[in-house]
DOKEBA-846349 format. One line per 3 residues: number of its first residue (from 1); their letters; for each residue x, y, z of C-alpha. Coordinates in Angstrom, 3 decimals, always signed. Example, Ala and Ser with C-alpha at 12.3 -4.5 7.8 and 13.67 -1.06 7.14 Angstrom:
BEGIN
1> as> +12.300/-4.500/+7.800  +13.670/-1.060/+7.140
This chain:
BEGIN
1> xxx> -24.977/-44.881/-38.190  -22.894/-45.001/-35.173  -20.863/-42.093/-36.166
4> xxx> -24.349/-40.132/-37.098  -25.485/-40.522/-33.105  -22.119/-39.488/-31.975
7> xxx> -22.542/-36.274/-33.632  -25.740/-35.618/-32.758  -25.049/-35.789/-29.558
10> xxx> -22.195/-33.757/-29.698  -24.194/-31.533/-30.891  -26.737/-31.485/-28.492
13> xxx> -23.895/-30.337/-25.896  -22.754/-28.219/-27.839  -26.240/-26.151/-27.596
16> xxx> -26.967/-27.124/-24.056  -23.410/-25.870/-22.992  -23.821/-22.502/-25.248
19> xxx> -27.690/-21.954/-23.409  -25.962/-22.536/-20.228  -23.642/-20.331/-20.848
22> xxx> -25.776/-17.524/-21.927  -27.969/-18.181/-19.385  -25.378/-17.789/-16.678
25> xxx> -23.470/-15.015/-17.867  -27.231/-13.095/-18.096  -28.220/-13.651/-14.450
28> xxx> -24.234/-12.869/-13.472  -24.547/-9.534/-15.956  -28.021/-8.503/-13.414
31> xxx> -26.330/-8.442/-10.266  -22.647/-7.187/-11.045  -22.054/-3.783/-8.781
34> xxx> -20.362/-1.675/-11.870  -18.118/+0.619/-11.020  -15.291/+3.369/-12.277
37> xxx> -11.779/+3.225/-12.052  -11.952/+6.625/-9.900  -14.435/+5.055/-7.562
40> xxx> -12.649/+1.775/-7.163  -9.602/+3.434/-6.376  -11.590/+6.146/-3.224
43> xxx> -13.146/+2.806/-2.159  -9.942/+1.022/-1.622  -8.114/+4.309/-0.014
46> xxx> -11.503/+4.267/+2.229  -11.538/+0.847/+3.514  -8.148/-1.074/+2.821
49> xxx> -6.661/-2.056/+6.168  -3.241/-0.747/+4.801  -4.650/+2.874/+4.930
52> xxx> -6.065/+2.054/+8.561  -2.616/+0.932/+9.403  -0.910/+3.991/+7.894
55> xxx> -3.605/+6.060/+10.055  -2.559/+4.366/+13.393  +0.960/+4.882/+12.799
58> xxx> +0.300/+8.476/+12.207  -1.680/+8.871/+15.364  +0.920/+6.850/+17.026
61> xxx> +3.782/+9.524/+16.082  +1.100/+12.341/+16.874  +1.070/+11.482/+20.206
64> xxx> +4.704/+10.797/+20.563  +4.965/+14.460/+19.658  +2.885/+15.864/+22.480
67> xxx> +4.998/+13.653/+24.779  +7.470/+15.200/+23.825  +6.350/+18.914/+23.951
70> xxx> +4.713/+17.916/+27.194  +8.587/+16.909/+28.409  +9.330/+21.093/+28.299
73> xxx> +6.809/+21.821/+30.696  +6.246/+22.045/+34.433  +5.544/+18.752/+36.675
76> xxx> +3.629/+18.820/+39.289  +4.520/+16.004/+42.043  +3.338/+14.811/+44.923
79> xxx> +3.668/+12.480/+47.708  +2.608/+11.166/+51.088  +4.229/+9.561/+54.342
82> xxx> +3.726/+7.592/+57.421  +6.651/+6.348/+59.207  +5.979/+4.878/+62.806
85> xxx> +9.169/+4.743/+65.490  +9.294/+2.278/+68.175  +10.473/+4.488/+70.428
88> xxx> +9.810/+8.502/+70.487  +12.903/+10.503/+69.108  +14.643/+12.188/+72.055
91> xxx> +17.989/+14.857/+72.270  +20.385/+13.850/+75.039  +21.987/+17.092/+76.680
94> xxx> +23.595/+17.996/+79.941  +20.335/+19.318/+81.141  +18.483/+16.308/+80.567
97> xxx> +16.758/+14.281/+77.971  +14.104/+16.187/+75.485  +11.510/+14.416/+72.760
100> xxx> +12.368/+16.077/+69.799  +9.799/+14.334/+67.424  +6.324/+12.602/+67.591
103> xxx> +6.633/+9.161/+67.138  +3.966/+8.706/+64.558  +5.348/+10.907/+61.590
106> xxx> +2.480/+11.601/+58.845  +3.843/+14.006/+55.707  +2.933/+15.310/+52.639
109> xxx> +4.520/+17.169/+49.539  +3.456/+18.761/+46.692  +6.294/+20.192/+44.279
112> xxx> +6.691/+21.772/+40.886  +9.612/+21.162/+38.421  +10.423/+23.275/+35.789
115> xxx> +13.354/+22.320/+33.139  +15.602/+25.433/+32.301  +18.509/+23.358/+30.321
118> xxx> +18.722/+20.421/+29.263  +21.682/+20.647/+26.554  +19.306/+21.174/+23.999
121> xxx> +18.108/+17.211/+24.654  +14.236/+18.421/+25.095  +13.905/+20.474/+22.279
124> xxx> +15.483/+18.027/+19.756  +13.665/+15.164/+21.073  +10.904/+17.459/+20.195
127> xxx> +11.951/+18.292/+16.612  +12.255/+14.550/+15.859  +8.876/+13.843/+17.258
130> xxx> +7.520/+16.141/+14.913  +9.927/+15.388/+11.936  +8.774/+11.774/+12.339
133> xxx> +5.114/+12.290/+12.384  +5.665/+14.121/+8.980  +7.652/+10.782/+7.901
136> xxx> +4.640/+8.635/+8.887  +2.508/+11.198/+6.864  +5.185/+10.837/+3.501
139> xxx> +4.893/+6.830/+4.189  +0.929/+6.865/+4.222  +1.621/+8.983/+0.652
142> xxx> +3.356/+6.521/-0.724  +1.161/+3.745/+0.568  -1.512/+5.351/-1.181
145> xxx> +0.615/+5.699/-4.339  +1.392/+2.348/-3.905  -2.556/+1.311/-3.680
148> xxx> -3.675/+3.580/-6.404  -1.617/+1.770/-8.808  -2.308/-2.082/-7.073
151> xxx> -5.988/-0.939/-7.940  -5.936/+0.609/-11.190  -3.904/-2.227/-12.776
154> xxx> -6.330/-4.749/-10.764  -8.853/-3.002/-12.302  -6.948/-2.744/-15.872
157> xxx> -6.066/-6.612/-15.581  -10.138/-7.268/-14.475  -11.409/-5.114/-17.909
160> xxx> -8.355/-7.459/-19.930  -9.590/-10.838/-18.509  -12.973/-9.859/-19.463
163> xxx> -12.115/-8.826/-22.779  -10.344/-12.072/-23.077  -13.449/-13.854/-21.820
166> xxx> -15.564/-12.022/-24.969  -12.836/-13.526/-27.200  -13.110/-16.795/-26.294
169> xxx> -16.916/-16.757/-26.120  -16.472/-15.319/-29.762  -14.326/-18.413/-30.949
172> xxx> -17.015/-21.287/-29.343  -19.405/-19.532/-31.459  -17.359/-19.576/-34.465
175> xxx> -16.143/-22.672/-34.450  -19.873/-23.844/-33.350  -20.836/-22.543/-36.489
178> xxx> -17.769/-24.117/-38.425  -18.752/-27.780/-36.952  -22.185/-27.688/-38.382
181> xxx> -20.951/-26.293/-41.721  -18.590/-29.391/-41.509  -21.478/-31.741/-40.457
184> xxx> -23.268/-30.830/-43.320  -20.427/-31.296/-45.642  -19.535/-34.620/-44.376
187> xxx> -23.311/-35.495/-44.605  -22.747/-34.566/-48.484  -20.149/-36.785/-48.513
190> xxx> -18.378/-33.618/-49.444  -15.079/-33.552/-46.915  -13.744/-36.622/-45.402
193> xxx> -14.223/-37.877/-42.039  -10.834/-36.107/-40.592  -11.514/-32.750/-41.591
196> xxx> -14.843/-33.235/-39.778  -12.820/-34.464/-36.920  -10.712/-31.443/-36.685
199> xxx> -13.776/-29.088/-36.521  -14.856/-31.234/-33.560  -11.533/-31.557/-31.571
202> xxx> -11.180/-27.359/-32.385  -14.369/-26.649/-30.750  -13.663/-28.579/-27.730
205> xxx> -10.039/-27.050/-27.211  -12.592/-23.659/-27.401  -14.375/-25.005/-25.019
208> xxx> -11.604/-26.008/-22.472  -10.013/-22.251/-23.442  -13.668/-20.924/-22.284
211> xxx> -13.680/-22.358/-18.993  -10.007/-21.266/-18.195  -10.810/-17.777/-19.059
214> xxx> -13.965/-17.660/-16.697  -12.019/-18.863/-14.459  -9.409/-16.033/-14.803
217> xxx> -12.133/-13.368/-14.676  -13.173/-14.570/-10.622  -9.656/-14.603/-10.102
220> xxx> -8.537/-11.251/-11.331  -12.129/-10.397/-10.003  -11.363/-11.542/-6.633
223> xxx> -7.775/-10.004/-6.224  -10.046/-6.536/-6.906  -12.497/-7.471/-4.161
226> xxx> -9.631/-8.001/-2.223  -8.166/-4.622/-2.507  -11.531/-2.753/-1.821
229> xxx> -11.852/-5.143/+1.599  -14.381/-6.828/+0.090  -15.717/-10.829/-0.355
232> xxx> -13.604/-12.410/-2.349  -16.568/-13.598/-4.614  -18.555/-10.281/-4.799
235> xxx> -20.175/-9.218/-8.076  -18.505/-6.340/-9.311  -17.231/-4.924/-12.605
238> xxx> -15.693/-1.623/-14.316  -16.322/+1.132/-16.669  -14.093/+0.554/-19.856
241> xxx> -11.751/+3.359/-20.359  -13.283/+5.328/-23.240  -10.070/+7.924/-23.570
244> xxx> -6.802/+6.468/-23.146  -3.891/+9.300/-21.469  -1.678/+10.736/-23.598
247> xxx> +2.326/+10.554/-22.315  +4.752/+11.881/-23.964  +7.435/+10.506/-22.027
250> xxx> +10.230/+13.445/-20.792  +13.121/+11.489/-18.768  +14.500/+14.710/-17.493
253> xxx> +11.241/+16.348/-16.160  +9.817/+12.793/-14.645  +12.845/+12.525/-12.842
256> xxx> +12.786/+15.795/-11.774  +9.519/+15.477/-10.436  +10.130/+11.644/-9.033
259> xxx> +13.591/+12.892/-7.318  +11.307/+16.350/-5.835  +8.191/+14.662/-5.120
262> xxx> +8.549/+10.968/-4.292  +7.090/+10.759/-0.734  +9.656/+7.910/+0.113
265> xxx> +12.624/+10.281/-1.086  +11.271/+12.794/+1.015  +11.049/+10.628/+3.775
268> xxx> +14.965/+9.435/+3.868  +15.428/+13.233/+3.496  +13.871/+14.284/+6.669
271> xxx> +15.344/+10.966/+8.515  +18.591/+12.459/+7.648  +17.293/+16.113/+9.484
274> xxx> +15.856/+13.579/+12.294  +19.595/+11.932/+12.745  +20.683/+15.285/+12.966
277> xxx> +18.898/+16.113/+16.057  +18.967/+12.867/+17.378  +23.287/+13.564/+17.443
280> xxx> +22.046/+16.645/+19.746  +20.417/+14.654/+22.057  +23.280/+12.224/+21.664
283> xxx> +25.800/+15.379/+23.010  +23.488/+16.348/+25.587  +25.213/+14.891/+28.423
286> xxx> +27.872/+16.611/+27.449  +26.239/+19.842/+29.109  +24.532/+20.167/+32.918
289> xxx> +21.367/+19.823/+33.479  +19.160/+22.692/+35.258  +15.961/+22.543/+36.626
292> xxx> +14.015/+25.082/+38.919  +12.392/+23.608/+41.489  +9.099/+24.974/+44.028
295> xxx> +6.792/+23.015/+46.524  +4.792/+23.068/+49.705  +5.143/+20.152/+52.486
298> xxx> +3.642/+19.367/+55.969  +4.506/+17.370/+58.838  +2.470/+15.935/+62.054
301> xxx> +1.911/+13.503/+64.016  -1.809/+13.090/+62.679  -3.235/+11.333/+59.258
304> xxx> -3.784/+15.241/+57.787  +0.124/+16.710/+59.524  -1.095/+19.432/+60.348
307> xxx> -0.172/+19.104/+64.191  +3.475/+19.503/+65.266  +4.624/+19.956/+68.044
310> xxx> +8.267/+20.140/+67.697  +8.581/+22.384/+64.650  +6.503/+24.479/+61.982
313> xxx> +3.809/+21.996/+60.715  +4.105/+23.096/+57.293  +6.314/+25.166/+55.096
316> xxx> +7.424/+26.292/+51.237  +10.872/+26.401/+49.187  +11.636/+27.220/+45.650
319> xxx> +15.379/+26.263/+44.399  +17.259/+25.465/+41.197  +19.845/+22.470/+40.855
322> xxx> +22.005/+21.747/+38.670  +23.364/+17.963/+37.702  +26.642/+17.706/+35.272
325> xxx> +28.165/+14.364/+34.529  +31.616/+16.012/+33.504  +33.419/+12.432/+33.042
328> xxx> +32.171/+9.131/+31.567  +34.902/+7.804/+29.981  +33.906/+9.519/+26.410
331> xxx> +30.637/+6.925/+26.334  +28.652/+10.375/+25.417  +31.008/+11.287/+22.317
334> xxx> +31.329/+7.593/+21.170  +27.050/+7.509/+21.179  +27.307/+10.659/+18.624
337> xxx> +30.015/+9.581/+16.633  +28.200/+6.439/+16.050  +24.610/+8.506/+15.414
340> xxx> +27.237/+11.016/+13.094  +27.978/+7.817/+10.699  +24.462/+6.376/+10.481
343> xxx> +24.052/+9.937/+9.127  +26.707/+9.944/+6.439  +25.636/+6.292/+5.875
346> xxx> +21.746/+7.484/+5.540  +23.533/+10.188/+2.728  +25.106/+7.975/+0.990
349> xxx> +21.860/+5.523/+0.977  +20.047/+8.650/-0.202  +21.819/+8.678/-3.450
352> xxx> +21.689/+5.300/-3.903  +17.803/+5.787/-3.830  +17.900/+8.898/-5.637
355> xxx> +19.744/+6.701/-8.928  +17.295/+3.799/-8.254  +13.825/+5.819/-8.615
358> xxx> +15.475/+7.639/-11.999  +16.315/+4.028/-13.385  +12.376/+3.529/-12.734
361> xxx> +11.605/+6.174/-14.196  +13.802/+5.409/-17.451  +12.703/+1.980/-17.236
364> xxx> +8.555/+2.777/-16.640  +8.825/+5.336/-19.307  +10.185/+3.058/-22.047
367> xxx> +7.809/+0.442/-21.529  +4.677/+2.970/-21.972  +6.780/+3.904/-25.096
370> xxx> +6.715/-0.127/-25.919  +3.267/-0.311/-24.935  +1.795/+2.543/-26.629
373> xxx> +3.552/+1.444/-29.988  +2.432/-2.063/-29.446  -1.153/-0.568/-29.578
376> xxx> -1.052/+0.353/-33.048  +0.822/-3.021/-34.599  -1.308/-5.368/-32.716
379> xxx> -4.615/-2.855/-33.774  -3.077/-3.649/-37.234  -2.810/-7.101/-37.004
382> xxx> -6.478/-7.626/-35.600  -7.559/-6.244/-38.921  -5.686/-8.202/-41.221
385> xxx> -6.293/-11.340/-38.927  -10.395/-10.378/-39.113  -10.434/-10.371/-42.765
388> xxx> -7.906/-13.471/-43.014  -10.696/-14.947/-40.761  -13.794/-13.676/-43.279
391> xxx> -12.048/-15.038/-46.525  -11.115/-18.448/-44.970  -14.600/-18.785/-44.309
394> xxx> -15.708/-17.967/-47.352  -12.992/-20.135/-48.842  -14.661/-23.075/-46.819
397> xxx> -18.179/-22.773/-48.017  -16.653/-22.731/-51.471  -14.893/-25.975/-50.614
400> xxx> -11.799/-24.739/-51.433  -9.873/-24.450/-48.084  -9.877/-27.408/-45.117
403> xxx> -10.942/-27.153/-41.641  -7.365/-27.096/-40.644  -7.437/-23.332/-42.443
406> xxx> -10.425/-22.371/-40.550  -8.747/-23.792/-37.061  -5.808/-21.600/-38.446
409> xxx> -7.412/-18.349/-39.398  -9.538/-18.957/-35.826  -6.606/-19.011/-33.800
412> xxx> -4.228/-16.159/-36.070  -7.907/-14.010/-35.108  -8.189/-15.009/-31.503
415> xxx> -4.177/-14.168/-31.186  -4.517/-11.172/-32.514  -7.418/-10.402/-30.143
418> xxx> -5.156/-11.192/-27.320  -2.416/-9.138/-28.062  -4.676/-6.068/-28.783
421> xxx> -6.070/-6.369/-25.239  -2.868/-6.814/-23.949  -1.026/-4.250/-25.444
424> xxx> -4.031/-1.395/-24.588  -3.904/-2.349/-21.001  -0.593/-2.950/-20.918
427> xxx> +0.115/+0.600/-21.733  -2.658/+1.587/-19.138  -1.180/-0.268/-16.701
430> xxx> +2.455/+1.103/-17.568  +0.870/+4.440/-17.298  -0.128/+3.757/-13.347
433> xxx> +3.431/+2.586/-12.797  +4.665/+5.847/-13.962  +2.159/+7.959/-11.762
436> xxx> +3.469/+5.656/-8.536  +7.068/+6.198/-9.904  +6.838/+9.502/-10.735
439> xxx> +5.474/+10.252/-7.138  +2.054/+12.100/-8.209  -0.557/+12.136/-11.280
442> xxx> +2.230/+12.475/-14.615  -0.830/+14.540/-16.454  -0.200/+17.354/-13.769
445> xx> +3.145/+17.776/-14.861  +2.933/+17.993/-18.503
């Protein structure tokens, strides 16, 4: 009798957990935000403070570049004076002593300066100014590559858990259904009390497997939100993939394509141009520097000086010097050897890259290969693990197979579920690993 009220009330939680469930997952379902892959992906590039960092830095090499081109132009100076004497400036001759200055001095200056040569320092500092504003432009690429695939296999891993979630709602309701069967056996006095326990103590490890994989779903649900600057706990959800991309993986043309259009390898490239330059400016002491030079001035004894009484109050020039540091102890040539050999190091570094992104690309393209052929076992084995499932239940209500061959052809199906799911996004996911590898969409190059 005891055992009777143990199992109805098992029984009773059973339902109360499953309308909970149902219940929950219907007033979740009305206010999930449902989106695509494409749109998850604009959203992130829109509002993920990585691309607002890339966008700074950008803006930050911009302007570095107009100070630079501004550094070839004219300056315009100025500059004002007072200088008060205790006594008045006086010229001692035989004839007799003569004030040859006011005593309250008041001047002012306004001068242009024009560079004419600069051994080639201006215009190289110039050149890398603009080379490395296209280097922060090739690094925002790549953090966009980089984001694209973060989000599609966020989204990809979302879709899986969900899946996964279906799966394990599937095999509470199963084995539900199996524990009453076995109930009502046992009530019959037609299975003994063990194989009555083993229905119960599978349907509670489904149980403890159905909270772990809700669990999963906020997570990999939250990791999304996070990439789309979002709240972590915000209610949102993605289109299934309907067609699945077609690769046929081509080593030789991917890395082709990764080696040409990788924005990182074209970054180190046009570092190497920059260290080029920069080995200019690095020899540009080596040559004078000339500079043409124009102005006005005044000088008084009042706050304006434009009262003098000792000389012209105001007056122009226009001159060119010249500056040449012909000796420093070869501290110019040591500063461009040393800029020389980060340059032959950057080369070298350059190939090191160059074999590193076609091992990804080998690598990437063999595990879409695994992936996609993994689709088609595992879509295999669901089938034959479905209809293992049907005929071990049928087996049961014929008495002719135990609850531990339910539990077994429950978890084969479940499994087999699981590695379906896995493998199709797996490949998925593979896929956006190629695209980032590759340096652009694959599907454009095939």
């Amino acid at each position: 009798m005891f055992g009777k009220k143990n199992n109805i009330i098992l029984t009773m939680i059973v339902s109360l957990t499953m309308g909970f469930f149902f219940i929950s997952d219907a007033a979740s379902a009305e206010n999930l935000e449902k989106m695509t892959i494409e749109q998850a992906v604009d959203d992130a590039i829109a509002k993920n403070p990585i691309i607002i960092e890339s966008d700074q830095t950008i803006r930050s090499a911009e302007s570095s570049a107009k100070s630079a081109r501004a550094a070839l132009l004219p300056r315009a100076v100025a500059s004002y004076g007072y200088t008060g004497l205790k006594d008045t400036p006086v010229m001692k001759t035989d004839f007799g002593t003569f004030d040859v200055a006011h005593r309250h001095q008041y001047n002012w200056s306004a001068s242009v300066i024009q560079p004419l040569f600069t051994g080639f320092a201006l215009t190289s500092q110039l050149k890398i100014a603009k080379l490395e504003t296209q280097i922060q432009k090739l690094e925002k690429e790549q953090v966009v590559l980089d984001l694209t695939r973060d989000v599609k296999t966020a989204c990809y891993n979302l879709l899986l858990t969900q899946k996964l979630l279906i799966v394990a709602e599937d095999e509470v309701a199963a084995l539900t259904a199996h524990k009453k069967d076995a109930q009502l056996f046992y009530d019959q006095e037609l299975i003994p009390k063990n194989d009555l326990l083993r229905s119960e103590v599978g349907l509670a490890n489904s149980f403890q497997k159905l909270e772990n994989s809700r669990a999963v779903v906020e997570k990999a649900r939250a990791h999304l939100n996070r990439l789309l600057n979002r709240p972590l706990t915000k209610k949102i959800t993605v289109t299934d993939i309907s067609n699945f991309p077609e690769i046929e993986f081509n080593y030789d043309r991917y890395a082709y394509q990764a080696i040409k259009y990788r924005p990182v390898m074209q970054s180190v490239n046009l570092s190497l141009e920059s260290l080029g330059f920069a080995e200019k400016v690095a020899r540009s002491a080596l040559y004078p520097e000339i500079f043409l030079r124009g102005g006005y001035m005044q000088d008084g004894d009042n706050f304006s000086a434009s009262d003098n009484d000792y000389s012209n109050n105001h007056n122009a020039y226009m001159g060119i010097s010249a500056t040449w540091t012909f000796w420093d102890w070869g501290k110019v040539r040591s500063r461009a050897a040393a800029v020389n050999h980060e340059s032959m190091a950057l080369e070298a570094g350059i190939k090191t890259l160059a074999n590193m992104i076609r091992q990804e690309v080998r690598n990437t393209g063999l595990d879409c290969e695994v992936a996609k052929k993994n689709i088609a076992t595992a879509s295999k084995a669901l089938d034959q693990a479905q209809e293992n499932w049907r005929i071990t239940n049928v087996q049961y209500q014929q008495q002719v197979a135990t609850s531990t061959d339910v539990l077994d052809a429950r978890t084969f199906l479940t499994q087999a579920d699981t590695n379906y799911y896995n493998s199709v996004y797996g490949y998925l996911s593979a896929v956006a690993e190629l695209n980032r590898v590759v340096g652009i969409d694959i599907r454009k190059v095939i």
